[in-house]
C-alpha positions in Angstrom: 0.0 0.0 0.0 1.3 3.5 -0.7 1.3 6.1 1.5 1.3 9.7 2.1 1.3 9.7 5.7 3.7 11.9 6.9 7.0 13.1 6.0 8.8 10.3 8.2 7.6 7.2 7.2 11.0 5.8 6.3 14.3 5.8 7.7 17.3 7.7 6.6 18.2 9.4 3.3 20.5 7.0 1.7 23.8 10.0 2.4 22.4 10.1 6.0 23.1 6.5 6.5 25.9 5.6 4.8 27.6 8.3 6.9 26.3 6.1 9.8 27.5 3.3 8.6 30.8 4.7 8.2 31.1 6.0 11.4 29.3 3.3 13.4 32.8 1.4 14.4 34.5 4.5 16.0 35.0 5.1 19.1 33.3 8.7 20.2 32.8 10.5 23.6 29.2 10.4 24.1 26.7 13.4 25.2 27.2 15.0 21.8 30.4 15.9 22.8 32.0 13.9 19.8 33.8 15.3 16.9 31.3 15.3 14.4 28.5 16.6 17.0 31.1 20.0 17.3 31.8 19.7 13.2 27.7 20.0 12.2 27.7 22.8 15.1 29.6 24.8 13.4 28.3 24.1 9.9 25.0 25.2 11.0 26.7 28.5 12.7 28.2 29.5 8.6 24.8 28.2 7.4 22.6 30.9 9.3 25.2 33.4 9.2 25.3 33.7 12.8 28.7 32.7 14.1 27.4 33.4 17.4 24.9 31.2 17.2 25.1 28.2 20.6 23.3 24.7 18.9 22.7 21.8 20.6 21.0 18.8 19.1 17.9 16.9 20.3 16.5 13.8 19.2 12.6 14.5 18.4 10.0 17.9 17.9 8.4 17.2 20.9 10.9 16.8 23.1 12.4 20.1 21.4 9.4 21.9 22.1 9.1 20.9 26.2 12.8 21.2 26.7 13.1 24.6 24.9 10.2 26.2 26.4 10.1 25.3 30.4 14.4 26.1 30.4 13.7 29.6 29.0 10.3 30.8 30.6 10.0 31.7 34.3 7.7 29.6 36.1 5.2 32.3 36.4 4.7 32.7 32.5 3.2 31.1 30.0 3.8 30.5 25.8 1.6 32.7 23.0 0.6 30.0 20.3 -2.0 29.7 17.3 -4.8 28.0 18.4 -3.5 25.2 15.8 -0.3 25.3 16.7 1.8 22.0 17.5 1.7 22.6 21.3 -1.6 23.4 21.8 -3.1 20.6 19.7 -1.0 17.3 18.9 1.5 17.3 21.6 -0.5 15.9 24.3 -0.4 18.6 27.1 3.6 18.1 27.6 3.7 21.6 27.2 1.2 22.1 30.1 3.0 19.0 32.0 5.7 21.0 32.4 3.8 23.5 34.4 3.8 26.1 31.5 0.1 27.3 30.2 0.1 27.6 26.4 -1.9 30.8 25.6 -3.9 30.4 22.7 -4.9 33.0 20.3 -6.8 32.9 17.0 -5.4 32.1 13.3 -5.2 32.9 10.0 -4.9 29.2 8.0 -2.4 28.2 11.2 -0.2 31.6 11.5 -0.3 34.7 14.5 -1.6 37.4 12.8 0.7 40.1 14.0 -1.8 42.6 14.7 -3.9 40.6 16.9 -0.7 39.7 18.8 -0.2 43.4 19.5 -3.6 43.5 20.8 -3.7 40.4 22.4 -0.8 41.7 24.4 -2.1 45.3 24.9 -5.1 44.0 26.5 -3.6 41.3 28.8 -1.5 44.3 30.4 -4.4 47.0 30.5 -6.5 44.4 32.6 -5.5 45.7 36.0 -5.9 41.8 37.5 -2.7 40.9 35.0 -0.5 40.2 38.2 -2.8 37.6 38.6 -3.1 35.8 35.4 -0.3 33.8 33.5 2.5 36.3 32.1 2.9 35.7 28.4 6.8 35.1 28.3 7.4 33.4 24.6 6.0 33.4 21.6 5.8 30.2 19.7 5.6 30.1 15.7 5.9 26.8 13.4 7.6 27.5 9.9 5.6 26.3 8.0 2.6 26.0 10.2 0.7 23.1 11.0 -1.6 23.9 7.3 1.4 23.9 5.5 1.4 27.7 5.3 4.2 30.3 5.7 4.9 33.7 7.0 6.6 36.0 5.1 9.4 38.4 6.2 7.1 41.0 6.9 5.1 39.3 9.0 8.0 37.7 11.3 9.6 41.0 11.3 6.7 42.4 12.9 5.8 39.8 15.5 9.8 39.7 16.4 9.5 44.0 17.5 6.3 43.2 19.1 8.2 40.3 21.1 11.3 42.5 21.6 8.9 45.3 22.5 7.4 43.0 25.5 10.6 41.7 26.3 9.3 37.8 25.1 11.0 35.8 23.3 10.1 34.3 19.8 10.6 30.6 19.0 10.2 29.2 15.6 9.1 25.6 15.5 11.5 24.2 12.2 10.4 20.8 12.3 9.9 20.9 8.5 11.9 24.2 8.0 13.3 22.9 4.7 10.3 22.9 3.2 9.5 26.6 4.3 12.7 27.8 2.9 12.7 26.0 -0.3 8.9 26.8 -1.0 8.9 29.3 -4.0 6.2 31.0 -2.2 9.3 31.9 0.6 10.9 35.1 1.0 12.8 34.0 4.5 16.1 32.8 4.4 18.0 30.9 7.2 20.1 33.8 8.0 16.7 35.9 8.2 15.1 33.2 10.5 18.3 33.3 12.9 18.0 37.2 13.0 14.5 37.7 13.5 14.0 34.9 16.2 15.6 34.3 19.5 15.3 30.5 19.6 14.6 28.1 16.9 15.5 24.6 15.6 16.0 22.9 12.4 14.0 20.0 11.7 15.8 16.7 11.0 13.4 13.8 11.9 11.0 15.2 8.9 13.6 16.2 6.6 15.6 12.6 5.8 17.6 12.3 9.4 16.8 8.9 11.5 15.4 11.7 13.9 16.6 14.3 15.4 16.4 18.0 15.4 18.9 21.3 16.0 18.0 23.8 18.4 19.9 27.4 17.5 19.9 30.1 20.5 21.1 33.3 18.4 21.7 35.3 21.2 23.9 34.3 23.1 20.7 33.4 25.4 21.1 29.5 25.4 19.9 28.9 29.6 22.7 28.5 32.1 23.6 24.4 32.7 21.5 23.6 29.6 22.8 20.1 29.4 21.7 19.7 32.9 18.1 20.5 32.2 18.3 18.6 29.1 19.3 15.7 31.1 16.8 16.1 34.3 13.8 16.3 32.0 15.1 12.7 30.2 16.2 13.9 27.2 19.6 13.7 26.7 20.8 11.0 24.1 23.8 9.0 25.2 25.1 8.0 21.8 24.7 12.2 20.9 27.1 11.0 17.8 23.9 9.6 15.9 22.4 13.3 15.8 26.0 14.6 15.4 26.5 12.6 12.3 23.4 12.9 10.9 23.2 16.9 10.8 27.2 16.8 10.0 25.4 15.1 6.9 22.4 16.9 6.1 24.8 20.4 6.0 27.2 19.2 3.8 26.8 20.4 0.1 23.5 21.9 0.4 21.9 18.0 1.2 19.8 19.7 3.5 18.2 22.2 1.5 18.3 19.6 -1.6 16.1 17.2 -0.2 13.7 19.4 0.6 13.7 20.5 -3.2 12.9 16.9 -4.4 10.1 16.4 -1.7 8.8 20.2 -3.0 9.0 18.8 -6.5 6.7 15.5 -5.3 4.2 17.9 -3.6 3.8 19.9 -6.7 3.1 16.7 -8.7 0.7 15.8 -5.8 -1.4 19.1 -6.2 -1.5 18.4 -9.9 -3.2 14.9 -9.7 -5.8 16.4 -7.1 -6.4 19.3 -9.6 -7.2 17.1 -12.4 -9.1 14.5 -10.7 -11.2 17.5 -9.6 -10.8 17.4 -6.1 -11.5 19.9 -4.1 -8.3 21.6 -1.8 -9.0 22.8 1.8 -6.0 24.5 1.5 -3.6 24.5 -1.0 -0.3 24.7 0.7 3.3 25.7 -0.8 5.1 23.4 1.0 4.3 19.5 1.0 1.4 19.2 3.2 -2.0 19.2 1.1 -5.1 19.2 2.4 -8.4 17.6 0.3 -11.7 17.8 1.1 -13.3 14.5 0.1 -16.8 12.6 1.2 -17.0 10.1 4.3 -18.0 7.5 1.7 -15.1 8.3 -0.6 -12.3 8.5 2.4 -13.3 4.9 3.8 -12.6 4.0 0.2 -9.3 5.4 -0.5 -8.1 4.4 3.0 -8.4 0.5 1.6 -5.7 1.3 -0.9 -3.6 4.9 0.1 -2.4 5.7 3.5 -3.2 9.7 4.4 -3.7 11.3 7.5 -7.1 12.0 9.3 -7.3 16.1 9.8 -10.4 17.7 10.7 -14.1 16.9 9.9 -15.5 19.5 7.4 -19.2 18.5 8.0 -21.2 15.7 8.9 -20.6 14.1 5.2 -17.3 15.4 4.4 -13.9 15.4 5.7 -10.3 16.5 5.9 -7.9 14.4 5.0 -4.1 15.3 4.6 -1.5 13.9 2.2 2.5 14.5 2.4 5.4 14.2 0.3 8.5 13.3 1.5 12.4 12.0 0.8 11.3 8.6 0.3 7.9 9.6 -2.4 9.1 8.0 -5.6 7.3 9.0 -9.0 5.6 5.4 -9.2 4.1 6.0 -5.8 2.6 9.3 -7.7 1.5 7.4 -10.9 0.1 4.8 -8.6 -1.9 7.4 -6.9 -3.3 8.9 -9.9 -4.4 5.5 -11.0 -6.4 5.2 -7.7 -8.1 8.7 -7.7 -9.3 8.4 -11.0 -11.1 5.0 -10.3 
């Protein structure tokens, strides 16, 4: 059966894991505090321009998201979030678990609309009861968003001076960050992402790594005994070399940024075959997360031959379902898909 799942529904890219198999016999100080762990470090540094930069590598989005967010806010405040955003929808509460309230606000096809943010904020601290309520200490953004969708430069600019303006900071979720960049709908670059946001982390797991992801602090704001917290919350890897080699992989010659291309390339071929079997889009996204409208009757009868993902429900006889590209999406798994949604 073919499927369109997710972006991670097999291993490796082939470059990722031969560089694992090359390495696998040598002997490395574990931790992530290995030679090739320091070597991808610094080639993501020259990658965002930001020589500054402090990375350290984690092994899932998750994870990144919970570790990130309860070492940097106090334990008074709370994170700013889309009301579809990762951590306020499919991440189980672990935001909350760590005693952090996510504070939703409304959305525009997944993304903050900056001006709302600004009032958002301008209300919270003209209520005269604010001492009383969660302090908003973070603001949390996914590039692209959970729909697939992107902010443009604009738009991050101005939520990054509102967060600066509030003294917050602003944490870009990169779990599929390739794809954002790539998009030909982007105007952001890496460097821009690095200098617009305090915090952010580039998305392996979803992007041909085994798993893993790389969290960038840009200024000089990564929190004090960071390891230690990484550790006390259960999430440091022992073997830090497999996340080390991997990303020492994905940023050499461009792999990074040329897999996402190819997976790009898929999704565009995806859109087509909906297009012409006449199917109607929920949202048609530039990145490689598509999003078709179809009947209950005609779902259940897809799902016997193509794997997708469950979304939303649109009415009571229609529904959301959402297919991705990915690395692994070969051209036959398109034509066989074409073949499928014709019938």
């Amino acid at each position: 059966m073919i499927s369109f799942e997710n972006d991670y529904i097999a291993g490796a890219h082939p470059s990722v894991l031969k560089r694992l198999l090359e390495t696998n016999l040598e002997n490395l100080a574990g931790y992530g505090a290995d030679t090739y762990c320091e070597r991808a470090k610094e080639k993501i540094k020259r990658a965002c321009d930001c020589p500054h930069a402090e990375v350290e590598f984690m092994v899932g989005g998750t994870q990144t998201n919970a570790v990130v967010i309860s070492t940097m806010l106090k334990d008074y405040e709370g994170v700013i979030a889309a009301q579809t955003g990762h951590i306020s929808v499919h991440e189980a509460g672990a935001i909350e678990f760590t005693g952090h309230k996510v504070l939703e606000l409304s959305h525009k096809e997944g993304k903050i609309d900056p001006a709302a943010l600004r009032k958002y904020l301008e209300d919270f601290y003209g209520d005269g009861n604010y001492e009383h309520m969660t302090l908003p200490g973070m603001v949390y953004v996914s590039y692209p968003t959970e729909y697939g969708t992107l902010y443009t430069k604009a738009e991050l600019t101005e939520i990054s001076a509102i967060c600066g303006a509030y003294h917050m900071s602003l944490f870009l979720d990169g779990a599929r960050l390739g794809y954002g960049l790539m998009s030909a709908q982007s105007d952001l670059t890496l460097p821009d992402i690095a200098r617009l946001c305090d915090v952010f982390y580039i998305g392996g797991t979803k992007v041909g790594a085994l798993c893993g992801e790389a969290v960038v602090f840009t200024r000089k704001n990564k929190p004090v005994h960071f390891i230690t917290s990484v550790k006390k919350r259960g999430a440091l890897l022992a073997k830090g070399r497999l996340l080390g080699v991997q990303f020492d992989a994905l940023f050499t010659d461009e792999l990074y940024f040329e897999i996402s291309k190819y997976v790009l390339s898929m999704a565009d071929r995806l859109k087509m075959i909906f297009h012409e079997a006449g199917l109607d889009f929920y949202l048609e996204s530039p990145t490689n997360q598509q999003f078709i409208i179809v009947q209950n009757e005609r779902m259940h009868a897809l799902e016997k031959e193509i794997r997708f993902s469950f979304w939303e429900k649109y009415d009571d006889d229609h529904t959301v379902i959402r297919f991705v590209t990915g690395w692994s999406t070969k051209e036959a798994d398109l034509d066989a898909l074409k073949k499928i949604v014709k019938k």
